[in-house]
C-alpha positions, 0 to 999 in steps of 0.5 A: 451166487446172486446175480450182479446188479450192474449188466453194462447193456445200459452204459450207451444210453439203452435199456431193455423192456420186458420181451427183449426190444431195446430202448432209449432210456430217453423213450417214454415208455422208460420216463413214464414206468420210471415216475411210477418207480419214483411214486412208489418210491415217495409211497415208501417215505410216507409210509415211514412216516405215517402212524396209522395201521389201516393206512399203512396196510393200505400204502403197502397193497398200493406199493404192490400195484404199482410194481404191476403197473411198472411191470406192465408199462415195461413191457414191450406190446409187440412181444409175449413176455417170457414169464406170466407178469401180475395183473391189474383189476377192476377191485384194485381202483375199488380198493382205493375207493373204498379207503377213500371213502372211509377216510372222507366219512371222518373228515369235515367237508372240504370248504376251500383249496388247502395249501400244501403243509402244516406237517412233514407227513402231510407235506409229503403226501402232497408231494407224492401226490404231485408225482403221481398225477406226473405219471398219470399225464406221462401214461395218457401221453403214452397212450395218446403216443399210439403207445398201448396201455392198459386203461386200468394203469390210468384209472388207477393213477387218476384215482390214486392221487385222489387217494393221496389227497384224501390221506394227506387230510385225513393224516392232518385230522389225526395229528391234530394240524389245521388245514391251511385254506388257499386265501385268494388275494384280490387286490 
């Protein structure tokens, strides 16, 4: 028998981390692994838009930190968890590196603020993006709280937006659409 996707241990308003302590589902620990949850959510839907194989591939190992991440923001710090939980590694910020890298070897110099737009799939990006410089603020503020979190979980949110931002480009370079310049008006 499968296990039942409702437990009714939340309907006052609590939730359990990994290792047994309850919460408020207020707390935010629960915001910050929640918007991690969003992301990767938001990395889904661009998936399903997007044509390109190596980024595709790319967006599915990204999907796959971010449940690390999420698992280890739900964590409880004070508690051993019952079961060994995945872990984030110093190659999974360099694998964000690297297709960064790779996508800017192909992209014309970036001469001005781009406005957000000109493509679905890159107006979707720029929102993912959003959400995910989102979770990294509610991760430092975690932190900052007193809060542990791993370094690793930040770094990879600060360079993932960047990621984001890159692919968001380099989707329009591929569909041909014209980057929109950010024209200052001065008067």
């Amino acid at each position: 028998m499968a296990f039942k996707i409702y437990t009714k241990t939340g309907d006052a308003g609590s939730t359990g981390l990994i290792g047994g302590t309850r919460v408020s589902k207020a707390d935010l620990r629960i915001d910050t692994y929640g918007t991690v949850d969003e992301l990767n959510s938001h990395i889904g839907y661009c998936g399903d838009q997007l044509k390109d194989a190596e980024s595709l591939v790319a967006l599915k190992e990204i999907q796959d930190r971010l449940f690390t991440i999420g698992a280890s923001l739900a964590t409880d710090p004070e508690k051993e968890p019952a079961r060994k939980l995945p872990d984030l590694h110093e190659h999974d910020i360099e694998f964000l590196e690297k297709e960064i890298d790779r996508m800017q070897d192909i992209l014309p110099a970036m001469k001005f603020f781009i406005l957000p737009g000109g493509h679905l799939l890159i107006s979707s990006l720029h929102i993912t993006r959003c959400v995910c410089r989102r979770a990294e603020r509610l991760a430092v503020q975690l932190q900052e709280s007193g809060a542990f979190v791993e370094p690793k979980v930040i770094r990879y949110l600060n360079r993932l937006s960047d990621y984001l931002f890159v692919l968001a480009r380099y989707s329009g370079h591929l569909l041909q659409v014209p980057e929109q310049p950010w024209r200052p008006r001065t008067s």
